[in-house]
N, C-alpha and C positions, 0 to 999 in steps of 0.2 A: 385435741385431747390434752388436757390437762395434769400434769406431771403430778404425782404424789410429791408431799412437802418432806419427807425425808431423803428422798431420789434427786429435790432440787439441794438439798442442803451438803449433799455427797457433792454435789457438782460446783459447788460454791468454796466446797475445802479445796476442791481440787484449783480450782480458779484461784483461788488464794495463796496456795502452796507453788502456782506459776509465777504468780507477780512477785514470791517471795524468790524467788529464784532467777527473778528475771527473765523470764521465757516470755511477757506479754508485759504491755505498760503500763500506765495507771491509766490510764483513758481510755484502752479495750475492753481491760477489765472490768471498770465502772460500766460500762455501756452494756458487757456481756451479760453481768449481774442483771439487768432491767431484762434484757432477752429469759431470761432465767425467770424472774420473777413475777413480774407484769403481766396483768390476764392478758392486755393487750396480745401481747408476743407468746401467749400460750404453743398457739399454733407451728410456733417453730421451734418453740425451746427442746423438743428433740432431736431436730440437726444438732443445735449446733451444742446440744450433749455429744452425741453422736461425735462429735468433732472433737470433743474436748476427749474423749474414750481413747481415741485415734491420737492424742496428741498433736494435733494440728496448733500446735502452737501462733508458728509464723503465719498463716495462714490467717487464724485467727485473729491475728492482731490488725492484718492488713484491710480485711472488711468490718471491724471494729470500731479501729482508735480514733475516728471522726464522724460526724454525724455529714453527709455529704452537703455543701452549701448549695444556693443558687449562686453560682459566678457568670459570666460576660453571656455565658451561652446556657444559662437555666443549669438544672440540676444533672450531672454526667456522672457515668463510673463505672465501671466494671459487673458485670452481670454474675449475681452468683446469689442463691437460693437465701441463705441467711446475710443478716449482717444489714447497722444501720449506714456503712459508707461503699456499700455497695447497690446495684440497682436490682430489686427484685418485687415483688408483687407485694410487699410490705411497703417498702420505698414510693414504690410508684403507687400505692392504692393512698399513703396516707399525704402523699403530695395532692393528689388528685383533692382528695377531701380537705384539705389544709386550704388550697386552692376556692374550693367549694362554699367554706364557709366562710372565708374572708370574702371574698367577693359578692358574697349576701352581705354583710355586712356593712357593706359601701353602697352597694344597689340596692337601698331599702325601700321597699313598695316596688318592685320593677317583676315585671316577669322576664325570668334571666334565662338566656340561651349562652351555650356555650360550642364552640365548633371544632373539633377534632380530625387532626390526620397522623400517618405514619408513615416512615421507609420501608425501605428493602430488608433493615438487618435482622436477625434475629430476634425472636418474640416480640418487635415489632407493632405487628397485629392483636396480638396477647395483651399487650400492655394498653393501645389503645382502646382495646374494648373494655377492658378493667376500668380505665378511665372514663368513657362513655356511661359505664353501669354506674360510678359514684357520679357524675355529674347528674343520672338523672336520677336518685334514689334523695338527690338534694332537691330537686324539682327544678330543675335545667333540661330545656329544651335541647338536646343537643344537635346538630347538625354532622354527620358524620359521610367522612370521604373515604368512602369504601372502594379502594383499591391503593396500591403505591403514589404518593402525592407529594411533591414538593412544601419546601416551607415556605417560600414565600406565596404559594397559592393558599398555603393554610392564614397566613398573615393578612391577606386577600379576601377570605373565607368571614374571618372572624366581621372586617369592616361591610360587605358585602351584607351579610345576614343579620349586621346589626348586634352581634352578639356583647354580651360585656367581659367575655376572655375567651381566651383556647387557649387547646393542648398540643402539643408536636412531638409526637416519639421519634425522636432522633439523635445521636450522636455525632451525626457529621461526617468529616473525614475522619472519627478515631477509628480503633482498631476494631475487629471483629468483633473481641469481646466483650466491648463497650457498648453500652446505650443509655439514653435519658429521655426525659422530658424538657422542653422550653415551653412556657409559660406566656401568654401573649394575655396584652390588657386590650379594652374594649377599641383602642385607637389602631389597632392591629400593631401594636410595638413588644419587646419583650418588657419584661415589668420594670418599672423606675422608682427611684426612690419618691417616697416613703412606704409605696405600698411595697416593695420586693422586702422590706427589712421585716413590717407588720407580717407580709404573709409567708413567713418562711418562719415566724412563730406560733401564726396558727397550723401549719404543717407539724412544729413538734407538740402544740399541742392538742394534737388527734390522740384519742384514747381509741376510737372505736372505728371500723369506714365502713360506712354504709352503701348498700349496691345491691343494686337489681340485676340478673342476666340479662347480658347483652340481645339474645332472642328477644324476652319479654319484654324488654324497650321498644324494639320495634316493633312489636305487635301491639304496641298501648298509644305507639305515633308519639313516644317522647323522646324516640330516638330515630332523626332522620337522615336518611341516605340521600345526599342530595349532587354528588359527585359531577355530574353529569352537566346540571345547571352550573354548578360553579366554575366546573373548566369552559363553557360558553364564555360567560362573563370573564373570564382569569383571561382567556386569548385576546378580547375584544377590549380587557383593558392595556394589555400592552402594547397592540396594535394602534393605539392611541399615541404611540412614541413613535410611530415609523414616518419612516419619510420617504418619498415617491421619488424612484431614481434606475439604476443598472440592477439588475436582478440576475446577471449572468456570471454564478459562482458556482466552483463547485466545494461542496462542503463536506469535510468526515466531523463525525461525530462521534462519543463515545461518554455514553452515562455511568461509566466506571462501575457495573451492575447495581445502579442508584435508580433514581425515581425519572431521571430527566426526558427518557423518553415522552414522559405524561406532560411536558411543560416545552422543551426545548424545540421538539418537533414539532408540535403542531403550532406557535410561534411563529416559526421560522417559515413555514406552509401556509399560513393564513397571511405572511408578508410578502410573500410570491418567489422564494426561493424551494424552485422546484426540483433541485439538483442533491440532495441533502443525502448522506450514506451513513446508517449508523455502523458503526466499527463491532462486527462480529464477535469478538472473543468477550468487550465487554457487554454487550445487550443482555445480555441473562439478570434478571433482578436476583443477586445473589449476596446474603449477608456475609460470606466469609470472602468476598470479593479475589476470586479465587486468581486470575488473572492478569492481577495488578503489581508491584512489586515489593514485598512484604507486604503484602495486603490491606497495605494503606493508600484507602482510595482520594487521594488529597493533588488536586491539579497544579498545587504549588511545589510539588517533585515532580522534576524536570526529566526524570526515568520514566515516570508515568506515558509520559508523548512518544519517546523512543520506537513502542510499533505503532504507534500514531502515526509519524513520518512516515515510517518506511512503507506504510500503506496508501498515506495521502501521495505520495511521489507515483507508488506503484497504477494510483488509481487516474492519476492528474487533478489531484483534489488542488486546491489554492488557500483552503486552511485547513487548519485540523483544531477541534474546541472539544473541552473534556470538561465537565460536573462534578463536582464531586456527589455524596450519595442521596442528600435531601435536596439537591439543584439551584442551594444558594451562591456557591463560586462558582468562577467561570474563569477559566485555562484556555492558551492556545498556540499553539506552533503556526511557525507562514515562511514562505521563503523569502532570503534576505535581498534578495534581487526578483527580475518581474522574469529573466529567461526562463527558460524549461529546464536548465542545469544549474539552478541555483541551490545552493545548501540551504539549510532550512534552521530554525533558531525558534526558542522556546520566550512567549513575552513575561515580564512578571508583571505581577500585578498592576503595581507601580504604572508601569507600561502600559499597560490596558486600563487603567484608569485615567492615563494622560489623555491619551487618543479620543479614548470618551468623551471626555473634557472638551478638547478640540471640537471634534464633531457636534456633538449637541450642543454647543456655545454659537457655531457657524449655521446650522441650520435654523435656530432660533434668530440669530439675524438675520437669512436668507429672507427670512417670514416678515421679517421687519417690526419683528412682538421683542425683541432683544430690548432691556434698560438696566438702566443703574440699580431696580430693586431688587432683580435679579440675581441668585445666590449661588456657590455650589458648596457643600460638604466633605469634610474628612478628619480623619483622628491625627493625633498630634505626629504618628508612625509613619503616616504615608508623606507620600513622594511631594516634596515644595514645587514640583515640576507643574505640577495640578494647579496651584495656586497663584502661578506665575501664568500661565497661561490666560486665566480667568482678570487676571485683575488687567494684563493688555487688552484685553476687551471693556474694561470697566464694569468688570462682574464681581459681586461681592465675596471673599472668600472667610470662609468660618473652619477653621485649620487646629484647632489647636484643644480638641478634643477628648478623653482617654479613650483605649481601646475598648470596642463593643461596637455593633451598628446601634444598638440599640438607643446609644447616645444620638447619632445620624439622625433616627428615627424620632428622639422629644425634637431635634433644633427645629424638623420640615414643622413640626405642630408650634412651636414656638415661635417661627420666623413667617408662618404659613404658608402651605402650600403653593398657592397661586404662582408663586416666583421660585420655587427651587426648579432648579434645572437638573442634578445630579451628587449621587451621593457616593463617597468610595476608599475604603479604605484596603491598604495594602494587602491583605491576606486574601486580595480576589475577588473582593465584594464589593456589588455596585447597585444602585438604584438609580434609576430612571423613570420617572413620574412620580404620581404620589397616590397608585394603585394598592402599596403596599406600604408598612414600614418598616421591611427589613429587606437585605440583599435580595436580588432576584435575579440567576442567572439566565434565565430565560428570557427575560427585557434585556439583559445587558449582549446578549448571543446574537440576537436580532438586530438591534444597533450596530455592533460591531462590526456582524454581514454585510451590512450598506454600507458602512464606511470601506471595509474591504473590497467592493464591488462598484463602489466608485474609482476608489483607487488605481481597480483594475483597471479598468474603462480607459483611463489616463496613463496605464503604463507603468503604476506603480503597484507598491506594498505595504502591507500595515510599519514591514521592517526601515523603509525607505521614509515613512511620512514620520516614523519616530524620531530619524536622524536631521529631518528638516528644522523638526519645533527643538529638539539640541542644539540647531544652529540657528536659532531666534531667538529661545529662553534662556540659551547657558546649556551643556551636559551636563545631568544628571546621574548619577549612578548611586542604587541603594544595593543593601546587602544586610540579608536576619541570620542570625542561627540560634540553636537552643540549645541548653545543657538539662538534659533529665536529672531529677529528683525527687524518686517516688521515694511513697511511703510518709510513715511519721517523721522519719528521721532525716530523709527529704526535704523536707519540710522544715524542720529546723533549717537544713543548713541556706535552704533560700532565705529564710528570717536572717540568717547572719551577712550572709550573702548581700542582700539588700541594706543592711543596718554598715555594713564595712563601705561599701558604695558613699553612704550619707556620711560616714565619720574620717572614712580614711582612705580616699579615694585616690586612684592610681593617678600619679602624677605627669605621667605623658603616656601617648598610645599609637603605634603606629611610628615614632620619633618624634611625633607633635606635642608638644604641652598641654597639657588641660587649662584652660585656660578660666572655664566656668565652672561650678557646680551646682545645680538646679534643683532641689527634688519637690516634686511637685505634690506630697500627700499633706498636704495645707490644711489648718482646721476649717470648719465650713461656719459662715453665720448664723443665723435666725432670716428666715423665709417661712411667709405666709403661704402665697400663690408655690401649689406641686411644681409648674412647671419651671419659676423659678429655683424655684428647691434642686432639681434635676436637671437642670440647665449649668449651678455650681458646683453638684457632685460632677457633671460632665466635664469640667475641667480640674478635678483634684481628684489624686489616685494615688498606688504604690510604684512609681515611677520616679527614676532619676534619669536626669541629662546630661551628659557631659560634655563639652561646646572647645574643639581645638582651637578656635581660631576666634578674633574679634567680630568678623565678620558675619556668622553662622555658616559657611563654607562646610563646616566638616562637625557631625557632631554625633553622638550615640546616646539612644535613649533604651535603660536598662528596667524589665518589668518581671515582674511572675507572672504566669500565663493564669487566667480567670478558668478555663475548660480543663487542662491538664497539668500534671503534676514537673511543669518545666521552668525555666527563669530564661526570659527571651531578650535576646540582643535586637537593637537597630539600627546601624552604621548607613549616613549620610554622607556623599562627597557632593562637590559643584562646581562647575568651572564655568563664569561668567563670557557669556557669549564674545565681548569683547577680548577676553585671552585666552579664548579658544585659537591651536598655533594647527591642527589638523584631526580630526574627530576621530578618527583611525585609533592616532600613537594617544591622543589624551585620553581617550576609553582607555587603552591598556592601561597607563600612567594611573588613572584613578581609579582604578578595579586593584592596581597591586597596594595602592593605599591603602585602602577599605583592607585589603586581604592581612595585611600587616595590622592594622587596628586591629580586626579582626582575631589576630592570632595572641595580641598583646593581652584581648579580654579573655580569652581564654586561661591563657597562665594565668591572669589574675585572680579570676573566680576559682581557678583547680589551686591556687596557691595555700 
């Protein structure tokens, strides 16, 4: 319904008499006016009257003062019925169509299918069928996975069915109140430069979205259900990664009330680990992940595992592996010894990317397919532990990244599949074949199991094999933290935050000197070929480094987070295999570095 033009004009003094007052900025208010005015936003422009009646000022400003980007992990935000930087059936209907008609646009002459899935969180479901109805009201065949489904099966999905994109309603581990869409191009990757910049203008410029009920799709067969077929083919390609060996584990589980039951289980079931226990409190598909601790379902808090343990011990489990809620990380607690009275310890990423590394580097030799073409992947963040592993082997390493899989994901296309071996970057995410192009924790859970189960076999533990390759490769010890800042004003001060970094950078940290300063958002060339195009934005971002030592021993690399409104730290130690003096006292030794660095970046950014 359509507001009378003196009811909008009441609402526009009042909007104005706000910014003159300073109750809202100039960028909400610009943005609110179009809500107001625009038949487009007819539809809502009574909320968010309604809100301005109410005074909702702050409120107002918050799902306003930005239009919400595509960052590392597609378009994220807080769920709230109005508002362009918020996620609501406006957002998501003109993404969907933005989507829509950029990718007709490229696919010209092609009959275009497109494949869609969603999580456990709230609306959810809502949002993907919205999606599904503009995908097909554009004349997109869609493919849709009707019920809770991983992302990397939807990544899967897309290359499988042939499609020239999909859709992924998910937000991840954020918080309850969040969700989005990720955007996946025909090669099953998230989008890369140049098409994410083009299509993320034809998103704003949607005037109108068009769509069919989700019923009436599938009753016309232009929207199909095909779930069933796909997770066939989804298990049987990752079973493609397994290797024949000990199968005598016992395993907890827990999909943190996410999708991983659909992926992780039967996986792990079709590799012949028949011992598998999903951890009760969290099996429930529940968007407000009621169980978990602030309700942030993310296996990279180490709180999360705590009745993990206490249950894996109570059960006589030998690991414990946790998802987060779309089942592209993968977390795991194991005991630090192989007795039955062993204390138990939580890996990071880092750590489960190492092992990885290990693993599928030694069974590809086992195979005797092992050569010098052969690659493995990671972003500039993660652990050198991985890269030092790989090149003792004479395996090539491609290290130096920005954060995103999705960069992971152009180098397997760029470098070709045939030779990657593994893909993985710090925050938990890992690839293993080239069934997908983005994390999959469900191939990386399966792997893992075997290597755990050989382990066993031998008397050992994932805890025990990690301190082996520290004492071949050098220890390693990494450590992240974040400092939130929401909002507009957030926002500025990571801009400052970032901008003091490059100009006036703290001059020792930890007691160590700064010895380098790097920042890596470089201007980019002229490229012809996309993939070269997106092969150089892969290595130029909003990132600095800061380097204590001549050696690269010790160094910190400072970013804004692409998903959330945070500025993320990443603190590097090393201690070369040769002066290694006892792995015990030099863990402590280099974990109180880090933690002194650590505390130096603190006061410096709060300074």
């Amino acid at each position: 319904m359509t507001m009378a033009r003196d009811i909008v004009q009441k609402y526009l003094c009042q909007l104005q008499q706000a910014l003159s007052q300073g109750k809202i900025s100039q960028s909400a208010a610009k943005n609110i006016e179009r809500w107001l005015v625009e038949p487009r936003y007819a539809e809502y422009a009574p909320q968010v009257a309604q809100l301005i009646d109410q005074e909702e000022w702050k409120l107002l400003d918050d799902v306003f003062w930005q239009v919400i980007p595509f960052g590392t992990g597609g378009r994220r935000g807080r769920m709230f019925p109005v508002g362009c930087n918020a996620i609501n059936e406006r957002t998501i209907g003109e993404s969907a169509q933005g989507v829509a008609d950029y990718v007709k646009s490229v696919f010209t002459g092609q009959q275009l299918a497109c494949a869609i899935a969603y999580d456990t969180r709230h609306r959810s479901r809502q949002f993907a069928e919205l999606c599904a109805g503009v995908m097909a009201a554009s004349g997109y065949k869609v493919y849709f996975l009707d019920g809770f489904r991983s992302t990397p099966e939807l990544s899967f999905a897309v290359r499988y069915k042939g499609c020239q994109c999909g859709i992924m309603v998910t937000a991840s581990h954020n918080p309850p109140s969040d969700n989005a869409v990720k955007v996946y191009w025909s090669n099953g990757g998230q989008v890369l430069p140049p098409h994410d910049e083009r299509m993320i203008e034809a998103v704003m410029a949607v005037q109108d979205i068009q769509k069919i009920p989700f019923e009436e799709g599938l009753r016309s067969g232009q929207i199909v259900c095909c779930q069933e077929e796909v997770d066939r083919a989804f298990v049987e390609a990752i079973l493609r990664q397994s290797h024949p060996g000990p199968r005598n584990l016992r395993i907890l589980y827990s999909p943190l009330h996410g999708v991983g039951a659909s992926a992780v289980v039967p996986a792990l079931q079709a590799a012949g680990f028949n011992d598998v226990h999903i951890y009760g409190p969290h099996a429930e598909p529940n968007g407000d992940f009621p169980n978990v601790p602030d309700h942030i379902a993310n296996p990279e808090n180490k709180a999360v595992f705590e009745p993990l343990i206490a249950e894996a011990v109570k059960i006589g489990a030998d690991i414990a592996l946790a998802t987060d809620p779309d089942c592209d990380r993968l977390g795991c607690a194991v005991p630090i010894r192989s007795d039955s009275q062993s204390p138990w310890t939580t890996l990071t990423g880092n750590q489960i990317g190492a092992l990885l590394t290990d693993y599928v580097i030694r069974k590809t030799q086992e195979q005797g397919r092992l050569s010098a073409r052969h690659y493995v992947v990671e972003t500039l963040v993660t652990t050198r532990l991985i890269g030092r592993i790989a090149r003792n082997h004479g395996v090539r390493v491609i290290d130096d990244l920005m954060v995103g899989f999705k960069w992971i994901g152009a180098t397997i296309d760029y470098e070709g599949p045939e030779y990657f071996l593994l893909g993985a970057e710090e925050s938990y995410g890992f690839l293993i074949g080239d069934h997908a192009r983005d994390k999959d924790g469900a191939v990386a859970a399966m792997v893992l199991c075997e290597l755990a189960a050989e382990l066993k076999e031998n008397g050992k533990t994932l805890a025990m094999r990690l301190d082996e390759l520290f004492a071949t490769h050098g220890l390693h010890e990494e450590t992240a933290f974040s400092i939130a800042l929401p909002g507009q004003e957030g926002m500025q001060k990571m801009v400052e935050l970032m901008n003091r970094f490059r100009s006036d950078p703290p001059k020792s940290l930890g007691g160590k000197p700064v010895v380098r300063v790097r920042d890596l958002n470089q201007p980019l060339g002229q490229y012809e070929d996309e993939l070269e195009l997106a092969m150089a934005v892969a290595r130029r971002g909003n990132v600095v480094v800061l380097e204590l030592d001549e050696q690269g021993h010790q160094y910190v690399a400072v970013r804004p987070s692409g998903t959330e409104p945070k500025c993320k730290f990443y603190i590097f130690g090393y201690v070369p295999p040769e002066e290694l003096a006892g792995l015990a006292k030099d863990k402590t030794i280099l974990r109180r570095q880090l933690d002194a660095i650590a505390g130096d970046l603190r006061a410096y950014a709060n300074g």
